[in-house]
N, C-alpha and C positions, 0 to 999 in steps of 0.2 A: 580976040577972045578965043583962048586954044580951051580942047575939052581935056580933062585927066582923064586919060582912059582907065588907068589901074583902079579911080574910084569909080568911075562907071561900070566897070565888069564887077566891082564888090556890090554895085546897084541891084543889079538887075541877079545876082547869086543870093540876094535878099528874096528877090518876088521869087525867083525858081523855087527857094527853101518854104515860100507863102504857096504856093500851089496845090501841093500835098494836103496841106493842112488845110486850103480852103476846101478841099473835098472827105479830106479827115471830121472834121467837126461837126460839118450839120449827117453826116450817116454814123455817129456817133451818139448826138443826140436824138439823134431818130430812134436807134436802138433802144437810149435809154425809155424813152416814149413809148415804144412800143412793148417794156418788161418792165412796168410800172408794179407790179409784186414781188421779182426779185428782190434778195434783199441788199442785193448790191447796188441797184436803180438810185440813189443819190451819187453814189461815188463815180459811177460811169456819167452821171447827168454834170459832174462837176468837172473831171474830166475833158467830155465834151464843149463844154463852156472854157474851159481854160486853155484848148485844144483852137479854139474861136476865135477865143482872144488873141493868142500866138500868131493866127494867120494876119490878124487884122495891125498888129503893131508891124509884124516882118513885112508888111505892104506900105505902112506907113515909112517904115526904116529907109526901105528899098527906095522907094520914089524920092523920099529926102534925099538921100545918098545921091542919087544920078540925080537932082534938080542941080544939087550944090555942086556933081563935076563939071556940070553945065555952064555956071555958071562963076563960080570960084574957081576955074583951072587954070586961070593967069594969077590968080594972088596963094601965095603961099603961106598959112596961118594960123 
């Protein structure tokens, strides 16, 4: 069982890009929380949720990514 490292370094360049953002999105919607009469307070609240979202697929992305060099880096396919 050999690992592909080219798709493991593309893994782990997934959670580095999820990092930011996990710290991006909840002080985002915190902001919006906190200026709940602005009248921009949905669009930063939607923002920040889709700022969430981002972290949460690019972790999901990243971990598949390096499971599958892991694991598929003897079959080519």
């Amino acid at each position: 069982m050999a690992t592909d490292k080219n798709i493991l370094v593309k893994g782990i360049k997934y959670l580095g890009g999820a990092l930011p953002l996990l710290f991006l999105g909840p002080i985002v919607i915190n902001n919006a929380f906190t200026n709940e009469k602005h009248p921009y307070y949905p669009y930063v609240l939607a923002l920040g949720i889709v700022i969430a979202f981002a972290a949460i697929f690019l972790i999901y992305k990243g971990i598949n990514t390096m499971v599958k060099s892991l694991f598929d880096g003897d079959r080519k396919g």
